[in-house]
C-alpha positions in Angstrom: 8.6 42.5 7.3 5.8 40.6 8.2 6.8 37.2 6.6 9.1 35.7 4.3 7.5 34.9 0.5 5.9 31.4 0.6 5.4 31.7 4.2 2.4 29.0 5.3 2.2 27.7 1.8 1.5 23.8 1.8 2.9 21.5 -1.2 0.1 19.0 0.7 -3.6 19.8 -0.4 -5.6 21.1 2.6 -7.8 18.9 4.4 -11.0 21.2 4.4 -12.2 19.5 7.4 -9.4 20.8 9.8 -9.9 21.1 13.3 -14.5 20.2 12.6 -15.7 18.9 15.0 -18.1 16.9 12.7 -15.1 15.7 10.2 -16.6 12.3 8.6 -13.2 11.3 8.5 -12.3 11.8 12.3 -12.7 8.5 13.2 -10.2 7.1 10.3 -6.6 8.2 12.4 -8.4 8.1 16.2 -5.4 6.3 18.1 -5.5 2.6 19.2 -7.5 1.6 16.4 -4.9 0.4 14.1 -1.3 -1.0 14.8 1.2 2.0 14.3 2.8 2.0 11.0 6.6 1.0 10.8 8.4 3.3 9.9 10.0 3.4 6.0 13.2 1.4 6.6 16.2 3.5 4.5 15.6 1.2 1.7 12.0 2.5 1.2 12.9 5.9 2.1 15.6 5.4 -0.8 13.1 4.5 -3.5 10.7 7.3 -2.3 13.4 10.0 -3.1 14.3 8.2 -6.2 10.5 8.6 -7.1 10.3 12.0 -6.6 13.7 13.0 -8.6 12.4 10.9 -11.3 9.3 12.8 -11.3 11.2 16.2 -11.5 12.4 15.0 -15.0 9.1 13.2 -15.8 7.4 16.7 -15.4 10.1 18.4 -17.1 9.9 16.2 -20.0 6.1 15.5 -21.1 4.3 18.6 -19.3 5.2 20.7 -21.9 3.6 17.7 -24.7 0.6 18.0 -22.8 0.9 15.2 -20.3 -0.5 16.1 -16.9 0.4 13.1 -14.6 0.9 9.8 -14.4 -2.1 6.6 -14.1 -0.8 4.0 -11.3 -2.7 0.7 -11.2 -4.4 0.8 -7.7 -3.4 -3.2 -5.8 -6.3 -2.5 -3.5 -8.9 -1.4 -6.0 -7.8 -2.5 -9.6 -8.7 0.9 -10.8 -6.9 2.6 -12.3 -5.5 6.1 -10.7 -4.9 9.4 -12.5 -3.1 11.4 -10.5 -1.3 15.1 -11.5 2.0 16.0 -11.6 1.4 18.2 -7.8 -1.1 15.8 -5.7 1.9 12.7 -6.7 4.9 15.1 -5.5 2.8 15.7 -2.5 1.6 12.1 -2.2 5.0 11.1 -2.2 6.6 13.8 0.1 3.4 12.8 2.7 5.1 9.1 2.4 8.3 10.1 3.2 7.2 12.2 5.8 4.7 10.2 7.9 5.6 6.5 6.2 1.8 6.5 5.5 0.1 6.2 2.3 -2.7 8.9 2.2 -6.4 7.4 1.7 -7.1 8.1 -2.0 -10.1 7.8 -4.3 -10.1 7.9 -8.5 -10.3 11.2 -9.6 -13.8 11.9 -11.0 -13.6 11.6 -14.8 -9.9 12.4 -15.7 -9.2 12.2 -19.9 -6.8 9.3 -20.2 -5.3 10.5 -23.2 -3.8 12.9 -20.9 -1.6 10.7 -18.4 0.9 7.7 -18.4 2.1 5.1 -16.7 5.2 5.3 -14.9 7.1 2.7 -17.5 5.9 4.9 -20.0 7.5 7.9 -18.6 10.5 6.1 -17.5 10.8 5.0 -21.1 10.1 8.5 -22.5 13.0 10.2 -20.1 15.3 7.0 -21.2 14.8 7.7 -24.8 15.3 11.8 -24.6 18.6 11.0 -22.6 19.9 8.0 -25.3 19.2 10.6 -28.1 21.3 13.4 -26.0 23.9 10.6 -25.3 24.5 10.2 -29.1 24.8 13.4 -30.4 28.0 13.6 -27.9 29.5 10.2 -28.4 30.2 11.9 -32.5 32.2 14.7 -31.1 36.0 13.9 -30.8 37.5 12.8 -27.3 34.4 11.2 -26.3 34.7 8.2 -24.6 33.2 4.9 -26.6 
């Protein structure tokens, strides 16, 4: 067989300017011109993981309502930032990986209406699983 299925797929979006020798961005990760990043200490790496299981359920949860990401408040910018369910995984996993935050920009007119903040999502899951909750502390031999 020539490969296994998913062979050379990326979770990461594709930097389309791969191996050009005229990549405006080329100049952004040239070595020496920045202090090496310390690596995520196994705290950080803790919340990382955390974020990305919570997102799992996230997903799960307000995809099918139509929800397709989450907004994040930008510190640098004080923009708001509407990211998708996919480029936030992959954001994430590239932060766990490299202990780098990638270089982001807003994306270019996202509907509002159609993302949430993580409190919001954290308070959506928190709600599904209290309703769950209840319906089995009714049921005899469950603990009270």
């Amino acid at each position: 067989m020539a490969g296994d299925y998913g062979e050379g797929v990326h979770d990461d979006p594709i930097d389309p300017f791969t191996g050009d020798p005229t990549d405006p961005a080329a100049d952004l990760d040239a070595p020496g011109d920045d202090a090496p990043l310390d690596p995520l200490t196994d705290v950080e790496r803790q919340d990382v993981l955390e974020d990305l299981a919570d997102l799992e359920i996230y997903q799960a949860l307000l995809a099918p309502i139509g929800v397709r990401g989450l907004v994040i408040e930008c510190e640098d910018c004080r923009e708001p930032h509407y990211f998708d369910w996919d480029l936030l995984r992959g954001n994430l996993r590239h932060l766990l990986n490299s202990g780098r935050p990638r270089v982001h920009e807003p994306a270019y007119d996202p509907d509002p209406d159609h993302y949430v903040t993580w409190d919001y999502a954290r308070g959506y899951a928190d709600g599904v699983h209290d309703t769950l909750s209840e319906g089995t502390e009714d049921e005899p031999g469950a603990e009270r």
